[in-house]
Steps between C-alpha positions, in 0.01 A plus 500: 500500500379766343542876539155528650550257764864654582290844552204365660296733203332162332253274545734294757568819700094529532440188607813482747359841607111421542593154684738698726211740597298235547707380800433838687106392465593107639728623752226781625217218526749331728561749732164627553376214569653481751325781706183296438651178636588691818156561586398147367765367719360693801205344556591152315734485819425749723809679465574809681624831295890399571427137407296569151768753402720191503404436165622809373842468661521084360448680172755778495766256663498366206588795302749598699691147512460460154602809367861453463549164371206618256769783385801253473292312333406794213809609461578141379261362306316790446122668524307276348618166677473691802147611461433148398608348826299743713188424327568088507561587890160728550351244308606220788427725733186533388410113465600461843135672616348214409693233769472811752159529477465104555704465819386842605858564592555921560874459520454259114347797386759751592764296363283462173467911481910495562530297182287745312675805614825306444402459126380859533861637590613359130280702385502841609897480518453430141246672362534853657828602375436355175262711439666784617777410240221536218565829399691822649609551848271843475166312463589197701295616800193576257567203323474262772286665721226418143628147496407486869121638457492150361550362888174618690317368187641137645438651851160571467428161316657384735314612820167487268564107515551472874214646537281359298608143514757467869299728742248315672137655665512455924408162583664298172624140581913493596501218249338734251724826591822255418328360197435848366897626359516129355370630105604844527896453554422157224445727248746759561784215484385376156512873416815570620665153397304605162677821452854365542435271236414794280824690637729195391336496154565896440847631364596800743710805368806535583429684819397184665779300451791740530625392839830275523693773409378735800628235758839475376499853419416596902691334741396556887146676355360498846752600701539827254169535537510557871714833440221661278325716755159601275466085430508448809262758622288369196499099677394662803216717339370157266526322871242745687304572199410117426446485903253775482313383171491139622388596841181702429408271245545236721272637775282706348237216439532467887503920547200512298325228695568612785386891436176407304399169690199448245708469200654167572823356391395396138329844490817654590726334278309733213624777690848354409413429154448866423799622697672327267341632199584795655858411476467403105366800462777689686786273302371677191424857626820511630664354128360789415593766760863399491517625109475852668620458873815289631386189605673560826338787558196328428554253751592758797159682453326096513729392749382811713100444401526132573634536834242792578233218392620215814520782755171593410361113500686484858308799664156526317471163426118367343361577197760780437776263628417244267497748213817705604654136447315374153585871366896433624520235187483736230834694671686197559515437150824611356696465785620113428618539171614851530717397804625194286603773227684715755668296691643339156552838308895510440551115584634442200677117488372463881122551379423090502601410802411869654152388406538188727526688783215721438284192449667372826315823651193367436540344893348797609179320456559232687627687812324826480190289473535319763588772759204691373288137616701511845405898540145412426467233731709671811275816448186291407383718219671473166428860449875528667661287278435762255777724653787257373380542119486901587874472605603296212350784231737751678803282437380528130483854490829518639668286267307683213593873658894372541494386109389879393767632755774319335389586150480882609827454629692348168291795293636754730 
C-alpha cells in the first residue's frame, strides 16, 4: 500500500472520498422521499395524519434498531464493509416496492421502508465520523457540514421524483396509484446495489479500515459513555432536531395543501422541493459562516430563528404560514452535523460507537412525527402540529447555548 493510500492524499483517497460523499446524496434521496410517500400514501389509502406519519416512524425504527449492531459491526470489520452492507440492505429494501405495490399491502410497504432505513443506519454510523476524521478536529464541523450540502442535493432529487413520477392527479385508478413507486424505487436499487459494487472495487485509506484495534482498545464503550454529560445532552439535541426536521417536512405537503387549497398536493410538493434547496443552500452558507463564528453559536441564533418560524406557521398560518415554514429549511441546516461534531468533540477512543448512539437519535423522527399526526388530527388543523417542531428548535438552542457555557467555563 502505498504512502498515498495510508494518507488518504492519492488517487485512492479521492475516490474513497468522492464515493463516500456520494452516500450523503443516496441516503438524502431516501429520506425525502419519504415526505412525498406520506402524502401519496394518504390518499392511496385514505390514511389519517397519525396513520400516514406511520411511514416515517417504520423508517426511523429502523435506524434506531440498527444502529448499534451497525457500530459493532465497524469497529470489526471496518468502514467500508459496513457501508457496503447498508447499501446491499437499502437496495432490498428498495426492491421490495415492487411486491408492495402488487398486493397493495400498507403494512409490506412499511416493512420494505424499515429495510431501507436499516441499510441506511450502516451508513450514516459510518460515514459521518469518517469524515469528521478527514482532517483536524478544528474544521471537522465545517468539514462535514460541506460534505453534508451533498444531502439535500439527494433530497431534492429525491422529492423531485415523487413528484413527478409517484403523486397522482384526484381521481387516478388505486391500481394505477400502487403501480406508480414500482420504476422509481427499481432504479434507485440498481443504483444503490451499483454503487456498492464500485465501493468494493475502491482501495480506502487507512482511515476506513482502522477499527479492530478501537474495540479491544475500549472495553464497556457505552456504558462510559453514559457518564459524559455534553454527549449526552448532544443524543438528546440530534433526537429533537431530526424530530423537528422530519416532522415539517413530513407535513408540510399537507400544511401547504391545506392553507392554499388551489395548489394541490403535486403542486405542493414543489413547495418542498425548494425548501430543500433552501437547506443546500444553508449547508454551504453556513460552511462558510462557521470559518468566522463558532458553529455552536451558529446554531443557537438558527435554533432560535427556526423555532420563531413554527410559532409563526401555528398562529398566522396561510400564505405566510406556508412560507414561515419553507424559509425554516435554510436554518435547519447545520444543526445535524454540527450536533454530530459536538456531541463527539473530546470522544476520543469512544467516538465509533458514540456515533451509534447519535444515529440511534435519529428516532426522533419516527415519534415526534407521529405525535405531530395525532396533534393534527385531535385539533383538526395541522396548523397545531406545528407547535411540537417549535418546541423541538428550543431543545436545540439549549443544547447549543450549554456547549458555549461549558467552553466559557474551561477558558475562564
Amino acid at each position: 500500500m502505498t504512502s498515498a493510500t495510508t494518507k488518504g492524499t492519492g488517487q485512492p483517497g479521492r475516490a474513497a472520498m468522492a464515493l463516500t460523499v456520494g452516500l450523503f446524496f443516496l441516503w438524502g434521496m431516501a429520506n425525502n422521499l419519504n415526505d412525498v410517500l406520506i402524502a401519496h400514501f394518504r390518499q392511496l389509502f385514505r390514511l389519517g395524519d397519525l396513520q400516514s406519519g406511520l411511514v416515517q416512524s417504520a423508517f426511523y425504527l429502523g435506524y434506531f434498531c440498527f444502529a448499534i449492531p451497525a457500530a459493532k459491526l465497524m469497529q470489526r470489520l471496518g468502514y467500508r464493509t459496513a457501508v457496503v452492507i447498508g447499501l446491499v440492505l437499502y437496495g432490498i429494501g428498495a426492491l421490495l416496492f415492487w411486491p408492495a405495490s402488487l398486493m397493495l399491502d400498507y403494512g409490506f410497504f412499511l416493512a420494505a421502508l424499515f429495510v431501507i432505513a436499516s441499510g441506511l443506519a450502516f451508513l450514516e454510523t459510518a460515514a459521518n465520523p469518517m469524515v469528521a476524521a478527514l482532517g483536524t478536529p478544528e474544521t471537522a464541523e465545517r468539514r462535514l457540514n460541506l460534505a453534508q450540502a451533498f444531502n439535500p442535493l439527494g433530497s431534492i432529487t429525491g422529492v423531485a421524483v415523487g413528484a413527478t413520477f409517484i403523486l397522482s392527479d384526484p381521481g387516478t385508478s388505486v391500481a394505477a396509484q400502487a403501480a406508480s413507486v414500482r420504476m422509481p424505487y427499481l432504479v434507485i436499487a440498481l443504483v444503490v446495489l451499483g454503487w456498492a459494487g464500485l465501493i468494493l472495487a475502491t482501495r480506502f485509506p487507512a482511515v476506513a479500515l482502522r477499527d479492530a484495534e478501537v474495540q479491544e482498545a475500549v472495553p464497556g464503550a457505552f456504558r462510559a459513555l453514559l457518564g459524559r454529560r455534553r454527549y449526552l445532552a448532544g443524543v438528546v439535541a440530534q433526537f429533537f432536531y431530526v424530530g423537528a426536521q422530519v416532522g415539517v417536512w413530513s407535513f408540510l405537503i399537507r400544511y401547504a395543501a391545506a392553507a392554499l387549497p388551489m395548489l394541490g398536493t403535486r403542486h405542493a410538493a414543489w413547495l418542498l422541493t425548494g425548501s430543500l434547496g433552501l437547506f443546500m443552500a444553508g449547508r454551504f452558507a453556513g460552511s462558510a459562516l462557521m470559518t468566522r463564528i463558532p458553529g455552536a453559536r451558529l446554531m443557537l441564533a438558527f435554533a432560535l430563528i427556526d423555532a420563531a418560524l413554527c410559532l409563526l406557521a401555528v398562529a398566522v398560518g396561510g400564505a405566510i404560514g406556508v412560507g414561515a415554514l419553507v424559509l425554516s429549511s435554510a436554518f435547519m441546516s447545520i444543526m445535524y452535523p454540527t450536533i454530530f461534531v459536538l456531541a463527539l468533540r473530546g470522544l476520543g477512543p469512544l467516538t465509533k460507537p458514540g456515533s451509534s448512539l447519535i444515529v440511534m437519535a435519529i428516532i426522533g423522527g419516527a415519534v415526534l412525527t407521529a405525535l405531530m399526526g395525532l396533534l393534527s388530527d385531535w385539533a383538526g388543523t395541522i396548523r397545531a402540529a406545528m407547535l411540537v417542531p417549535a418546541i423541538c428548535f428550543l431543545v436545540v438552542a439549549m443544547f447549543a447555548w450549554m456547549h458555549l457555557r461549558d467552553r466559557q467555563e474551561v477558558a475562564a
